[in-house]
C-alpha positions in Angstrom: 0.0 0.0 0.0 1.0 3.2 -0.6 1.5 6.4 1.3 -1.2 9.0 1.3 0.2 11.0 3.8 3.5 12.5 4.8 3.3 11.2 8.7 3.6 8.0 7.3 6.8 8.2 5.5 8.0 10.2 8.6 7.1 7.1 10.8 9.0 4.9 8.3 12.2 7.1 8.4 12.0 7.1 12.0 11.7 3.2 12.2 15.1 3.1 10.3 16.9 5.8 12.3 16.4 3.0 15.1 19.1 0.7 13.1 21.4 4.1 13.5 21.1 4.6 16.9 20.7 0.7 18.0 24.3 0.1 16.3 25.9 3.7 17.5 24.7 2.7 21.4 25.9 -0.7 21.0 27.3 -2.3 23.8 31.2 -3.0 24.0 32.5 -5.8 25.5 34.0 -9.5 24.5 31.6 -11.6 22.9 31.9 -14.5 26.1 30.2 -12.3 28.6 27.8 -10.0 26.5 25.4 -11.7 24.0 24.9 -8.9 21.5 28.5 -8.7 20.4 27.7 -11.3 18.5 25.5 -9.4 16.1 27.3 -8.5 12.7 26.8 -5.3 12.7 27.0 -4.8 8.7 23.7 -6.8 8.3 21.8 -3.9 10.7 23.2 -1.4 8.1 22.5 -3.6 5.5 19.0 -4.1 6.7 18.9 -0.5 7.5 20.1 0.7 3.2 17.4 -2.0 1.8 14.7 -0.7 3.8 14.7 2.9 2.9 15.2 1.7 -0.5 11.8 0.2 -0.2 10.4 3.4 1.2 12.1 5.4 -1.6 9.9 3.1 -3.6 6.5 3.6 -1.8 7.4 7.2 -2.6 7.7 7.1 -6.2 4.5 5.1 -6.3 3.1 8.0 -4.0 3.3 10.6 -7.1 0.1 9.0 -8.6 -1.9 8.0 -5.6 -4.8 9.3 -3.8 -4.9 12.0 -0.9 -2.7 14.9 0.9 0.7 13.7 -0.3 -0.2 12.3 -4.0 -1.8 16.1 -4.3 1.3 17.6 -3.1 3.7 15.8 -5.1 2.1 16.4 -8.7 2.1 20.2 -7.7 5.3 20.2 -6.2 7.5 17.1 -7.5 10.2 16.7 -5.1 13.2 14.4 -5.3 13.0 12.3 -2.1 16.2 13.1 -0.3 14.5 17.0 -1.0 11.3 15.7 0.4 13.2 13.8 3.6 15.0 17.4 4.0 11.6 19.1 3.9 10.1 16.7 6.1 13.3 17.3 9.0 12.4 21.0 9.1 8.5 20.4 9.0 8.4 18.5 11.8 9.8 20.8 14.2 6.7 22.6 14.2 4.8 18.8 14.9 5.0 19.5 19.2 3.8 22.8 18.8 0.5 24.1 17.3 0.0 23.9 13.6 1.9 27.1 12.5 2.8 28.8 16.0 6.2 30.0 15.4 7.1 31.6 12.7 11.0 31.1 12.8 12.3 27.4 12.0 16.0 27.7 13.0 18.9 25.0 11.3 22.1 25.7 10.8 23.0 26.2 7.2 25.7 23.5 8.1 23.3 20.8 9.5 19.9 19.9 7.4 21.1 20.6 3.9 24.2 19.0 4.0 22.9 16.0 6.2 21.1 15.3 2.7 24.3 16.7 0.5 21.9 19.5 -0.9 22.9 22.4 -2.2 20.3 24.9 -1.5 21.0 26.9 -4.1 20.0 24.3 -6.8 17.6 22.5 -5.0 13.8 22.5 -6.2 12.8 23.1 -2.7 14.3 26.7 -3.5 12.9 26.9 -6.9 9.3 25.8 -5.8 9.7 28.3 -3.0 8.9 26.1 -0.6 11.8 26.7 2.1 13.2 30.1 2.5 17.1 30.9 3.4 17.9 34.1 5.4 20.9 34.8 6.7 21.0 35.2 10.9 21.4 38.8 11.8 22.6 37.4 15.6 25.1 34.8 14.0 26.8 36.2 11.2 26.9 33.5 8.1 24.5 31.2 10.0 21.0 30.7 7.9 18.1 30.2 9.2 15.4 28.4 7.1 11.7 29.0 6.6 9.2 26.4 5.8 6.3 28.2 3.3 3.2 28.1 4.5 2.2 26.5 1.0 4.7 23.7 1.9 3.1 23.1 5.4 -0.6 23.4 4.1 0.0 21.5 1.1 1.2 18.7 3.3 -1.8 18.8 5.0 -4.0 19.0 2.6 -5.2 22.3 3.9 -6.7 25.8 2.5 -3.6 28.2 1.4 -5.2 31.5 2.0 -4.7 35.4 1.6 -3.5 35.4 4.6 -1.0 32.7 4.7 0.2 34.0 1.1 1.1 37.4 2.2 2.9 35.9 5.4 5.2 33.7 2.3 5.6 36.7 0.6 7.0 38.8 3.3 9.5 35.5 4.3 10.8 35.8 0.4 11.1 39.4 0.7 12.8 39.0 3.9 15.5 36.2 2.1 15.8 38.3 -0.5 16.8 41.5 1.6 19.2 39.4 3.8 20.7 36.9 0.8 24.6 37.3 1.0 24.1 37.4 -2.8 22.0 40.5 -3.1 23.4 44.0 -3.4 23.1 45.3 -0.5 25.4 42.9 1.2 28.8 42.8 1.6 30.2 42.1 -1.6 29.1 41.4 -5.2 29.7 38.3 -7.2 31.2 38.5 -10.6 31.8 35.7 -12.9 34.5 37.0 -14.9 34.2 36.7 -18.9 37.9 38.2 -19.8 40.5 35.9 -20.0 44.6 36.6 -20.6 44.0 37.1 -24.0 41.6 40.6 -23.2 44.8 42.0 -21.5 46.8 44.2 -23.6 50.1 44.8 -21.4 53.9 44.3 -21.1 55.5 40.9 -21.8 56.4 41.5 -18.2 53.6 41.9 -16.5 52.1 39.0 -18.2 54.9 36.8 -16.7 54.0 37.9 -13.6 50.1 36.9 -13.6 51.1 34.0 -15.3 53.7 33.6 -12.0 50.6 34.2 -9.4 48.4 32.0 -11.6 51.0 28.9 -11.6 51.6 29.3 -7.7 47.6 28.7 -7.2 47.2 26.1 -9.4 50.2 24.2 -8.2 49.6 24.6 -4.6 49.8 21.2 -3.9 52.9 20.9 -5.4 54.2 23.3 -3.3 53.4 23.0 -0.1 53.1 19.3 -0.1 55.1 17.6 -2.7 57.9 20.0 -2.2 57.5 20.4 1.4 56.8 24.3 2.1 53.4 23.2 4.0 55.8 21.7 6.9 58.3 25.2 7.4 55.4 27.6 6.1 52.8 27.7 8.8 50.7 30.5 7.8 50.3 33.3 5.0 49.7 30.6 2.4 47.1 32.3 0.5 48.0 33.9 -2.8 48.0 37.6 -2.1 48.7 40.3 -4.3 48.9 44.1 -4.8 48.0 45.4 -8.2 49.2 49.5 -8.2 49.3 51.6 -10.9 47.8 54.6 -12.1 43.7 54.5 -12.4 42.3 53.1 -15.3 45.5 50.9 -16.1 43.8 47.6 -16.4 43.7 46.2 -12.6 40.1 45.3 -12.2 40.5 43.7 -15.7 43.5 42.0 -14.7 41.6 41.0 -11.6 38.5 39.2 -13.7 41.2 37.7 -15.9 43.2 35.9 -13.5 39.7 34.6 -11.7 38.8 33.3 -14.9 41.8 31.6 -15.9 41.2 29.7 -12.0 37.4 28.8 -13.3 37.1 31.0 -10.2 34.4 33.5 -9.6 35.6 37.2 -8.1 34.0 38.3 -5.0 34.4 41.6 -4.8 34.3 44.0 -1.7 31.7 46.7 -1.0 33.4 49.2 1.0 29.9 51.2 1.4 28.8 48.0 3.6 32.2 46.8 4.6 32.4 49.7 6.7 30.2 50.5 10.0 29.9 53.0 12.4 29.1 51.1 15.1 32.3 49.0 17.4 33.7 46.4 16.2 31.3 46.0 12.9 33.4 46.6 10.3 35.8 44.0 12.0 33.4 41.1 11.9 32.9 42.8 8.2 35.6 41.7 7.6 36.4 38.6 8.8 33.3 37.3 7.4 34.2 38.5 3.7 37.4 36.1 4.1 35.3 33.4 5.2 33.0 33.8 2.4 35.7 33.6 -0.3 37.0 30.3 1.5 33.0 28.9 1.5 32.7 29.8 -2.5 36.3 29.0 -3.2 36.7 32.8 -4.5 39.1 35.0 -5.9 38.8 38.3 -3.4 39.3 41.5 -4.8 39.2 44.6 -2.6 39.5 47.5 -4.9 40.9 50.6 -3.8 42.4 49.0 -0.8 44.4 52.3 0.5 41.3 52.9 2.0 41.4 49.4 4.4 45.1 49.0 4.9 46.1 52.5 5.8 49.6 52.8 7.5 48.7 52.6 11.4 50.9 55.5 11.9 49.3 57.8 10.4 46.1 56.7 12.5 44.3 58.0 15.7 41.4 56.6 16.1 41.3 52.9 18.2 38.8 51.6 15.7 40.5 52.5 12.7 43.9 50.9 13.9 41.6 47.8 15.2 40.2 47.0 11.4 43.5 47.2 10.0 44.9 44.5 12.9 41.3 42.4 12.1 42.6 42.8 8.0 45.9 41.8 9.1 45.4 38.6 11.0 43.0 37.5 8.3 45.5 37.8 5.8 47.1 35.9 7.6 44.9 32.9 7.8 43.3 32.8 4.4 45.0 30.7 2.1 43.3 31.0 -0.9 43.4 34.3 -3.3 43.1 37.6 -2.6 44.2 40.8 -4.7 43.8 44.5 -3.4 44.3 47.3 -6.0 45.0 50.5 -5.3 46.3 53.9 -6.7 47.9 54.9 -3.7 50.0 52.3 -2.1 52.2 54.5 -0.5 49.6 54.8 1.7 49.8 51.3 2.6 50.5 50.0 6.1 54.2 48.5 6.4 52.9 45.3 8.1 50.4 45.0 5.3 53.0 44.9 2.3 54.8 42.4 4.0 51.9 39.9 3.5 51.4 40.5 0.2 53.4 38.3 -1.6 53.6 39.7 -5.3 53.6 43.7 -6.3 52.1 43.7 -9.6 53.1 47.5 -11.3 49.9 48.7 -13.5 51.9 51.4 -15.9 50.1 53.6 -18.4 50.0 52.0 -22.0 52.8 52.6 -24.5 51.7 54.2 -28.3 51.6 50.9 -29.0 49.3 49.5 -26.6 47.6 52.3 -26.8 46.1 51.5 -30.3 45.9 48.2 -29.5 43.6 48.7 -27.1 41.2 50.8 -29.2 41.6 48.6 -31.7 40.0 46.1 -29.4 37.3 48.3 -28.2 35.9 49.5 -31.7 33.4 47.0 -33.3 34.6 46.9 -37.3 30.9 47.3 -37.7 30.7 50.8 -36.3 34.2 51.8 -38.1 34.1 54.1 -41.7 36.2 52.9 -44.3 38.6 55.5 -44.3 39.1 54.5 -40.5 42.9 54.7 -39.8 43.8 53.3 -35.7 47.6 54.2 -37.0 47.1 57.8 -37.7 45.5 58.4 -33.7 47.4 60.4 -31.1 46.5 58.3 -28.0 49.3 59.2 -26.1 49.1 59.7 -22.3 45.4 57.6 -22.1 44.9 54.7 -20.0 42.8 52.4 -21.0 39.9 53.7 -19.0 40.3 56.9 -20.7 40.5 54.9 -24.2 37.2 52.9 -23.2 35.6 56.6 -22.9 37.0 58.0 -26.4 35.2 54.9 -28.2 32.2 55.3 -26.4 32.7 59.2 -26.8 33.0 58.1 -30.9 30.2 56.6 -31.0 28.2 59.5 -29.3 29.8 62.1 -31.5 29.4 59.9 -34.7 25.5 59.5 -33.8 25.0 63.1 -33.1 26.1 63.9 -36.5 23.9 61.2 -38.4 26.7 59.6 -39.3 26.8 56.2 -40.8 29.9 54.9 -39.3 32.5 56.2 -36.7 35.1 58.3 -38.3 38.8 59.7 -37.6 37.2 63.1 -36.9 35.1 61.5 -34.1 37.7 59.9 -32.9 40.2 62.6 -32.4 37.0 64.9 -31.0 36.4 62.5 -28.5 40.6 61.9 -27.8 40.1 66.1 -27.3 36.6 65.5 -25.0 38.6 63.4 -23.0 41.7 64.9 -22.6 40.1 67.7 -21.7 38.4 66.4 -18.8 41.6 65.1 -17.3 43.6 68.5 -17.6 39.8 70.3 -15.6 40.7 67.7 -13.5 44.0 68.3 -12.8 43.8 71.7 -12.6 41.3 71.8 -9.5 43.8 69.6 -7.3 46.8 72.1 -8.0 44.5 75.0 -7.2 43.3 72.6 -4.1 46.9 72.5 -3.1 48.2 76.0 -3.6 
């Protein structure tokens, strides 16, 4: 016979849980003075793996049958270690009255791995039928939320108005508390560029190539060569990309994540940093933490900002966040880059845990053409179109990424067909212009 309701698979679950906990409180003694040594123990589990089998298969026979659980199935079809992970959370609301509390607390650590789940993926997620949100009292801990439609649907009971407005303010409240939306700590970036988007010196390149190798051949390091046993700590990968803005670093950044099959997690300072004590520390310990959980490259951009030499600090806190940044570097041992424009600015203990300096210089004439060659589509270019004929000297390749879309701006304004030298070297002017305004306001800042 079949199961028509959920209590019943929950009864038969239970029944082989007793196997579990019969063999882990087994008694321990020689076999002449205590009977039951004499079981062999690999027949319980045995026993145990054949009889969930068999209520696997009751379940798959379920999808079609009659009453509560058939009906919730075809709506909601639900692989059955999904539906044995539902049931866990569901039935911590059994000893209390139907829908009482509104909070079902796991560890993000416990129920889904228990069933080797990812979340993420799971159709529980997709049906929106369990809600994540992250634990504002403990810091990357989850808590997860049964739906009502889940718990109803079970039952075989009426999913009001009311109970869909209470599902709908749990999904808004995962969504506002996800680590993945924006307003959290850091986005996540999965990098499109690889080395062959970078348009730099043959030196440079040997030196991404250098940090690249040294990931990838960790192993080989640390254990086949032996630096794991006289290397104790600062094995991560840590670099410092510097160079003038717009030179390529964040690029370089996406590139080297992508040639890892690596996603980049990079760091909102805007949320990074708190105002209340000790905040921004946990901030930032749990941005480490989170690279290590998604296997991530880290990329704090404009890291000046975070690693400021401690002697030119006077605040506690500010000296505390760059001790918390310090010891974490410490720790982490997977990859983490920090760009910056000013690392002069740098604390002294900081550089020395970085273990590659990666100089970001302004691109040669060369480069230079190069790298708006790249950038305009030969679709949008005029005939008469000559890259060799530009003056592009002086332009990073931010400021080159602004004369082609400047180009384009110009070339559409005059109802032109394609993009043409003249736009070109109007938007080389538009843009050099804006840097020399620019420069003039800090030297009249400074004087």
């Amino acid at each position: 016979m079949s199961y028509t309701s959920y209590l019943q698979i929950v009864k038969d679950i239970n029944y082989a849980e007793e196997f579990e906990r019969y063999e882990k409180n087994r008694p321990i003694g020689h076999f002449y003075d205590d009977p039951q040594a004499h079981i062999d123990f690999r027949k319980v589990r045995k026993i145990k793996s054949m009889w969930l089998d068999h209520v696997k298969e009751e379940y798959e026979v379920a999808l079609d049958g009659k009453g509560a659980l058939g009906k919730f199935l075809r709506h909601y079809p639900l692989p059955f270690k999904e539906f044995c992970c539902l049931l866990d959370l569901v039935e911590d609301t059994n000893e209390k009255s139907d829908f009482e509390i509104l909070n079902m607390i796991r560890e993000s650590e416990d129920i889904f791995k228990k069933h080797k789940i990812r979340f993420e993926s799971s159709k529980l997620k997709k049906h929106k039928l369990i809600f994540r949100i992250i634990n504002p009292m403990r810091p990357l801990k989850a808590v997860y939320e049964v739906a009502y439609k889940a718990q109803l649907g079970l039952k075989n009971q009426k999913y009001t108005d009311e109970y869909e407005q209470l599902d709908l303010a749990l999904e808004e409240e995962s969504k506002r508390n996800s680590p993945d939306e924006l307003d959290s700590l850091y986005y996540i970036i999965d990098p499109k560029e690889s080395f062959s988007e970078l348009i730099v010196s043959s030196k440079m390149m040997d030196n991404l190539r250098s940090a690249l190798s040294r990931e990838q051949e960790k192993d080989k390091i640390f254990k086949t060569w032996g630096f794991g046993k006289v290397i104790r700590y600062g094995k991560g990968t840590t670099l410092n990309f510097r160079g003038p803005p717009g030179t390529g670093k964040t690029l370089a950044a996406n590139c080297l994540a992508k040639e890892m099959g690596r996603k980049l997690l990079m760091v909102r300072y805007d949320q990074l940093q708190n105002c209340y004590i000790g905040v921004t520390e946990k901030h930032i310990q749990q941005v480490f933490h989170l690279a290590k959980i998604k296997n991530a490259v880290l990329f704090f951009d404009e890291a000046d900002a975070i690693a400021l030499s401690r002697k030119s600090l006077e605040r506690s806190w500010e000296m505390s966040q760059v001790n918390t940044l310090l010891k974490e570097l410490e720790r982490f041992e997977g990859v983490c880059i920090f760009a910056t424009n000013f690392s002069e600015k740098y604390d002294a203990a900081f550089e020395r845990r970085l273990t590659m300096h990666i100089d970001f210089e302004m691109p040669t004439k060369e480069q230079g053409a190069k790298i708006i060659d790249k950038l305009l589509p030969y679709k949008a270019r005029d005939k008469s179109l000559s890259i060799a004929g530009l003056d592009l000297t002086n332009l990073s390749g931010g400021d080159l990424k602004n004369v082609a879309l400047n180009a384009a701006g110009i070339a559409a304004r005059h109802k032109s067909g394609k993009i043409k030298n003249k736009h070109i070297e109007e938007a080389v002017h538009l843009v050099r212009s804006s840097k020399t305004v620019e420069d003039s306001k800090d030297t009249e800042y400074i004087s």
